[in-house]
C-alpha positions, -999 to +999 in steps of 0.1 A: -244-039-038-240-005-019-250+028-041-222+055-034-228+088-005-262+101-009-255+131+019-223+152+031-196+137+059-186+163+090-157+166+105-148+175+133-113+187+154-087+164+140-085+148+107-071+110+128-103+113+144-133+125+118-162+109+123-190+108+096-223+122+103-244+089+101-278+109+106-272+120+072-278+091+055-247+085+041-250+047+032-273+026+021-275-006+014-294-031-009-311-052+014-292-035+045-305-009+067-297+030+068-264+040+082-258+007+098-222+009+082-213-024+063-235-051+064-222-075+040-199-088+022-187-113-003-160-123-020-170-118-058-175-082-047-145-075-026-124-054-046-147-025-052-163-031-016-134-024-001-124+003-026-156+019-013-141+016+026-108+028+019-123+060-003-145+067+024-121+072+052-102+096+030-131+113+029-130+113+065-095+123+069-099+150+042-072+138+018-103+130-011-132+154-014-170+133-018-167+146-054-139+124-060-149+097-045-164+075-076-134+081-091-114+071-062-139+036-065-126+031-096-087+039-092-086+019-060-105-013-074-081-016-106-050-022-081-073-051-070-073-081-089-111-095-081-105-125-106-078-144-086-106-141-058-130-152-079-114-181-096-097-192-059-124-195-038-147-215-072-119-237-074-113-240-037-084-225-032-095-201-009-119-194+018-134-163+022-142-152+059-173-127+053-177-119+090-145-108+097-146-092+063-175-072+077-155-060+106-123-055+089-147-027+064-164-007+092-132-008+110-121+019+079-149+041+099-127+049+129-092+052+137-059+059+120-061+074+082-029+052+068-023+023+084-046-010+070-069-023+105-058-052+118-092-069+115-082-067+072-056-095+078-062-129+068-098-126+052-087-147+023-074-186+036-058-206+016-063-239+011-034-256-014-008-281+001+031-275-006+036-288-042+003-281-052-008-242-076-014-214-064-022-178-083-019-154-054-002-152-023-035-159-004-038-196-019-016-216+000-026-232+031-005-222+069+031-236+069+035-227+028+039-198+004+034-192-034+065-184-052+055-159-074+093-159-094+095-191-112+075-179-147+048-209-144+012-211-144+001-218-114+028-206-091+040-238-066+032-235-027+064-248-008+068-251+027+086-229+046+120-242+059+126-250+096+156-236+118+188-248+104+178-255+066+194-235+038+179-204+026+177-178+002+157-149-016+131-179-031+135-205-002+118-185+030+118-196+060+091-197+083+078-166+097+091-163+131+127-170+116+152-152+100+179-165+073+212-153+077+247-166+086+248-178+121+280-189+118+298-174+092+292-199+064+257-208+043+226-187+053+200-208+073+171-203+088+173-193+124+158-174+152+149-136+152+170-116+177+153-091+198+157-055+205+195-053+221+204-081+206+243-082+186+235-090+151+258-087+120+230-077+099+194-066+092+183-101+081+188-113+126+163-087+135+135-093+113+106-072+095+104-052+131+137-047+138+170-031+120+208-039+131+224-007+139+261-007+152+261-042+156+230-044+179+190-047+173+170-019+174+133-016+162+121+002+133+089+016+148+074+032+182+044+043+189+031+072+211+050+081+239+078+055+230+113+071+227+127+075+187+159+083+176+181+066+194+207+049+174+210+064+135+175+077+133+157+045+147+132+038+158+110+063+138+076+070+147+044+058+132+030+075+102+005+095+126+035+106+143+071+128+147+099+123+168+102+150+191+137+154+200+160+181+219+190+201+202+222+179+203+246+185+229+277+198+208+277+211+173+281+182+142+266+155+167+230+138+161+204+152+187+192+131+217+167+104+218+133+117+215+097+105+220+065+101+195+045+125+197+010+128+172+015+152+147-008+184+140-043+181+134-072+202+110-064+238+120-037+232+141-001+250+141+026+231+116+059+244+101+062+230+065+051+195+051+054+169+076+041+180+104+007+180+099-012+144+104-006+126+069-039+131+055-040+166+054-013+199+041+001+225+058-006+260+043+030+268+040+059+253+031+084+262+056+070+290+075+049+285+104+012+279+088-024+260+098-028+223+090-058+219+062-072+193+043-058+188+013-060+205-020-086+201-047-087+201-081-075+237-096-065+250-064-035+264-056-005+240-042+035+235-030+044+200-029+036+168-043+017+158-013-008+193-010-032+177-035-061+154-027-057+118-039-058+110-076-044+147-085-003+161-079+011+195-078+018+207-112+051+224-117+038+248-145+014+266-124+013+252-092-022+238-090-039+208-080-043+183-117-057+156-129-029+123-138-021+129-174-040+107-199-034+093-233+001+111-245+000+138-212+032+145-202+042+129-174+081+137-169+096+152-136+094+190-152+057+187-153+057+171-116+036+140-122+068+119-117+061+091-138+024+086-128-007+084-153-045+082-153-057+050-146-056+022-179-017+043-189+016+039-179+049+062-184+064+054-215+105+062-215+117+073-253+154+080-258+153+117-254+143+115-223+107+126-229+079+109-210+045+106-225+010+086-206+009+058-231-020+027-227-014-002-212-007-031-237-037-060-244-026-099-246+002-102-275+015-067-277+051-060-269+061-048-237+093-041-218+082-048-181+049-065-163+035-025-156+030-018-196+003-043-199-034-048-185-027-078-170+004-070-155+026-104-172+052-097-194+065-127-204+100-126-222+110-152-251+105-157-290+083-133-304+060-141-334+089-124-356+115-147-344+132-119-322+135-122-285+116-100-262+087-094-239+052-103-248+023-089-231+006-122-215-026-132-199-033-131-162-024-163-147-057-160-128-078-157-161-059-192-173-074-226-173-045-243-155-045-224-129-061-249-102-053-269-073 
């Protein structure tokens, strides 16, 4: 069990690249050694393990001050649902891989300040046969998937269906496939077309590419790649902007361009944007320095100035806290819709918006995000109307094994 920062993190140059100062004696673990990052980890623990991971390295890229940081703990690990880990791997539905685990939380040490390490895929294995229950995506063993949308507990694994079958929204196919209409009549499961490719729509191209005027193109490029060139695409990674020329004639889109990284901790930006995602620029449209980002009760321009877990209030334009129980959390006040962890934004009629909790087991609801465990389930009510009924976490059910 790790006990949370005991000593301050430096940075230094560039917010992608912040490095914490392990002479400090920043972590410790029980059991483990001083500052020899992660050292363990198991499954029953994952959740706020790797709530601890992800906190820390916005620490590092100085979009969460250490003050926050319990509180990010907390926030973060309630978006995790540590009882379908626990009950999958005691039933055997899953199989935890601690040593990669170990890797995938260190890897949060170094590196980009958004995107997830590669190392973090594929911790959790699953072990249930098609036709057999699963509870979370995880459970199902390679060649199958849990569908999630048929309103049972547990959830079926089916297998994926092979070039040429019929498909849909609910009947995938298998990864490296793509369903669409190869031939103008039923969608079927069929190859991904590459970059350059003629494709009819996005569905031919896959998760990494997009049709655009008739051919493939992808969706992402890296550093140095070129962006822009057909309706916008590729775009760049998070970390970066597409730097492209002025267009040739007036009314036309500009020329291709390349990725470039975006501005770093005291560096030059012009507005929100351009500064590396983890951090603010000090103006909003002028040219300004890039900083890390607001904290709480500090002055602030857009939605994204403020460090994590706060948002820029429209009333005075300072860093807040979510609202709580009844806060107001309607566009005027600039919270758009978000609350304090444990409420959600209740809707009324008159269009006011108000942090209400979240619903226990046999309360009403009207969707899965009013309740605590996230299943609205919609039929007779106790009254004999017809509505939606705050449930119980198929992962907390008895059922809800192999």
């Amino acid at each position: 069990m790790m006990t949370p920062p005991d000593a301050s993190i430096t940075p230094v140059v560039d917010a992608g690249e912040i490095e914490p100062d392990i002479d400090a004696g920043r972590i410790r673990f029980d059991g483990g050694t001083v500052d020899a990052g992660f050292t363990m980890a198991t499954a029953a623990s994952w959740c706020r393990t790797k709530a601890l991971a992800t906190c820390l390295r916005q620490v590092r890229c100085l979009s969460l001050s250490e003050s926050s940081l319990t509180d990010c703990v907390e926030r973060t690990a309630d978006t995790c649902d540590q009882v379908a880990f626990n009950t999958g791997v005691d039933a055997g539905r899953l199989v935890f891989d601690s040593t990669r685990a170990i890797t995938c939380l260190n890897a949060y040490a170094t590196g980009s300040c958004t995107q997830e390490p590669e190392s973090c895929t594929g911790l959790f294995s699953g072990r249930v046969p098609a036709d057999g229950g699963c509870v979370t995506a995880d459970d199902c063993s390679a060649g199958s998937y849990c569908d999630i949308y048929t309103g049972t507990c547990p959830f079926p694994c089916r297998a994926f269906r092979a070039t040429g079958e019929t498909c849909d929204f609910f009947r995938r196919c298998e990864p490296t496939l793509g369903c669409y209409r190869a031939d103008g009549g039923v969608e079927t499961c069929n190859p991904l077309k590459r970059a350059g490719d003629p494709c009819v729509d996005f569905d031919e191209c896959g998760a990494e590419g997009a049709c655009i005027n008739q051919l493939c193109v992808s969706r992402r490029a890296d550093a140095g790649e070129v962006c822009g060139s057909a309706s916008g695409y590729p775009f760049c990674a998070d970390e970066y902007f597409c730097r492209q020329g002025p267009p040739a004639m007036e009314g036309e889109p500009p020329p291709p361009g390349t990725c470039q990284r975006r501005t770093g901790l005291n560096g030059t930006c012009a507005g929100s944007g351009t500064c590396l995602p983890s951090l603010r620029c000090s103006t909003v449209i002028t040219t300004g320095t890039c900083l890390a980002r607001a904290r709480r009760g500090e002055t602030c321009s857009v939605y994204n100035d403020c460090e994590d877990g706060l948002f820029c209030s429209n009333v005075n334009q300072r860093c807040e806290p979510f609202p709580g129980d009844g806060g107001d959390c309607g566009y005027t006040v600039g919270s758009s819709g978000r609350c304090l962890t444990g409420y959600f934004c209740q809707f009324s009629a008159s269009d006011d918006r108000r942090c209400t909790r979240r619903r226990a087991p046999g309360e009403d609801c009207d969707y899965d995000g009013m309740c605590l465990s996230n299943e609205c389930e919609f039929g007779r009510r106790p009254d004999g109307g017809f509505g939606g009924t705050c449930g119980i976490a198929c992962s907390l059910k008895a059922d809800a094994g192999l």
